[in-house]
N, C-alpha and C positions, 0 to 999 in steps of 0.2 A: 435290465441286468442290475443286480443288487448295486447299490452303492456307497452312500458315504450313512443314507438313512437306514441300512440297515444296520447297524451296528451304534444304539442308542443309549443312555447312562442318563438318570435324573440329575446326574450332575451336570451334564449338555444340554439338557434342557432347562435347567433351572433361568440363567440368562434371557428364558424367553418370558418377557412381561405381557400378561393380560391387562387391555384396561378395560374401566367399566362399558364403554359403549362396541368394546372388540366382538366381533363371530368368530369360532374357533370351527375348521374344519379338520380332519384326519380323513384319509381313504386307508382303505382294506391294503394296500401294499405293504406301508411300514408295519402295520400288523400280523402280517404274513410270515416276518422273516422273526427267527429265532431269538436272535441277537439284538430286537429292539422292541418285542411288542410287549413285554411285562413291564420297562421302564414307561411308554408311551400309556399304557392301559393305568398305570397311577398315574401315571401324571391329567390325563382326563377327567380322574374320578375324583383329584385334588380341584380341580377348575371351582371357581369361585359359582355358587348356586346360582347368580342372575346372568351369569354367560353363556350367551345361545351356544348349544355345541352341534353341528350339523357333521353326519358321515354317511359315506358313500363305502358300502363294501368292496365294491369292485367284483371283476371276475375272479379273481383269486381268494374270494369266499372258503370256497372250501380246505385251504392253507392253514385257515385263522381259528386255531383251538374254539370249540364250542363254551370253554371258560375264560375266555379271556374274550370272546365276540358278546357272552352275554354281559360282564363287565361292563362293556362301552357302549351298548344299545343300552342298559341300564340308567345311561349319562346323556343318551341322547334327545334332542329338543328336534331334530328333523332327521328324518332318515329319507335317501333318496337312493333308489335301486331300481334296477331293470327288474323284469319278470324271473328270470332267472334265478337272480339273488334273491328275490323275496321268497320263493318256494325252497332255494337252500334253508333259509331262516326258517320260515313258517310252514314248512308241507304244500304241498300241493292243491291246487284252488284254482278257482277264478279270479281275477284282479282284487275284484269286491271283496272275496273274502279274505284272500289273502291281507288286503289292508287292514281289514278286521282283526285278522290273527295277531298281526305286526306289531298291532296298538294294543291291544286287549293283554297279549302275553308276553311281548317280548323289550316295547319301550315303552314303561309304563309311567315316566315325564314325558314324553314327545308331545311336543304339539299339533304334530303330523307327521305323515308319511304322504311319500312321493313316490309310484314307482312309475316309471318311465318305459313306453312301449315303440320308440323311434320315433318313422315318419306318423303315426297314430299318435303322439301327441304323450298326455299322462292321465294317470290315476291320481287322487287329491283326496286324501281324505284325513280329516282334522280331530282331536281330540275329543269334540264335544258332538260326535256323530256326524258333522255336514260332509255332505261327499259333493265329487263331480269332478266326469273324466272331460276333460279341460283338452280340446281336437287341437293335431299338430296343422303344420303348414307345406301345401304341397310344393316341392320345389325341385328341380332340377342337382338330386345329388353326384357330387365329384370325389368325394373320400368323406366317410364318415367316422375319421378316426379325430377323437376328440371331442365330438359332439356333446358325449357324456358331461363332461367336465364344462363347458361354455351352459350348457343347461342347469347345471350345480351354481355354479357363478353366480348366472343371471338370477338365478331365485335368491339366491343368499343377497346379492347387489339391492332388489326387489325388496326385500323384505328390513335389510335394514335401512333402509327410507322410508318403512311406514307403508307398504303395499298390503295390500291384503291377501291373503295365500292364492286366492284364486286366481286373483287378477298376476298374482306376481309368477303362479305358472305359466300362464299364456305368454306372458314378458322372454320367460325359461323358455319356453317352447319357441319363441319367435327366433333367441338366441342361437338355440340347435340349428333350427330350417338354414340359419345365416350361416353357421361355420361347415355346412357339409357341401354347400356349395364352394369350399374352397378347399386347397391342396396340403397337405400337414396336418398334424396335432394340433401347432400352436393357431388356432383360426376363431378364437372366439372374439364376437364385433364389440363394438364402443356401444355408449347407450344412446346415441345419437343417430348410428346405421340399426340400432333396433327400433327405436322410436321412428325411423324413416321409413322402416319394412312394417312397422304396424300402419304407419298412415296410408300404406298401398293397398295395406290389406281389409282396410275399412272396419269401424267400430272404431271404441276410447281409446286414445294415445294415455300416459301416464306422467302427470305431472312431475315436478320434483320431489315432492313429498307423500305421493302415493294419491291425489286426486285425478281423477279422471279428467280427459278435458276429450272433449268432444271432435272428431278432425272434421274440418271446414273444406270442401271441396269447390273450385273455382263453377261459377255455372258460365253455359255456354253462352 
């Protein structure tokens, strides 16, 4: 239900300081509503040029005037969206091309796109052509609501440490597996219960700084 962010002013936002090392996210909701997405849409496109800007359209895509979504895809450094959203955006496709379409005509800074296909994991494809759908984790889910967002986190968390996209989907992806196993929205884990769910899960854990470190398994 609408609330205090739909109803937006550059002057309410002006109080909010970017610094140099910040990530800036928006989702498609405050874009949605009337009364805050032309204030929000300048104020994106004000963002200082070396601030990552990453967004999530949401399912209420289709809310969000096709001038004011190109706007902010415009400004975008990551875009991350389900299949859904990406075909609102781009037309209709397969993942591949759809990421294709995403990058080539619609966020022409991004340095990627993400689009997100649930328990199946993501699509990854980066500015300078490298692709790779990046497999989810099988797990016993309990409410999958929020997932979205624990996957957005995890990658933006990922990558401002210095990860490298690919590896910092998988991180994204381990993030989801973990919050759908649990009850609520607000379910997304520490990087300590991800780092714990990758060393179960075998292959490279993720240093502090975006190094790999090898998991060491006790022998018998």
């Amino acid at each position: 239900w609408p609330g205090a962010e739909s109803v937006l002013s550059l002057d309410m936002l002006a109080p909010v300081v970017v610094a140099a090392d910040d990530w800036v996210f928006t989702s498609g909701y405050t874009l949605s509503y009337p009364g805050s997405r032309d204030a929000l849409a300048d104020w994106i496109e004000a963002l200082p040029a070396g601030i990552p800007f990453v967004f999530d359209p949401t399912p209420v895509i289709a809310d969000i005037p096709g001038s004011t979504l190109a706007r902010v895809l415009a400004r975008t450094t990551w875009l991350s969206c389900n299949m859904g959203e990406a075909a609102e955006i781009a037309g209709q496709g397969d993942v591949k091309a759809l990421a294709a379409r995403l990058l080539a005509g619609h966020c022409p800074k991004a340095d990627g796109v993400v689009i997100r296909s649930a328990a199946k994991g993501c699509h990854v494809r980066l500015a300078d052509g490298s692709v790779q759908t990046i497999p989810g984790f099988e797990v016993d889910a309990l409410d999958t609501n929020g997932a979205g967002d624990a996957h957005i986190g995890a990658f933006v968390s990922a990558l401002a440490r210095g990860v490298q996209p690919f590896e910092a989907a998988r991180y994204a992806n381990a993030a989801a597996a973990i919050s759908v196993t649990r009850h609520g929205g607000s379910s997304a884990p520490t990087d300590y219960e991800i780092q714990t769910f990758l060393s179960h899960a075998g292959g490279p854990q993720m240093g502090l700084h975006g190094r790999k470190q090898e998991v060491k398994r006790p022998t018998a």
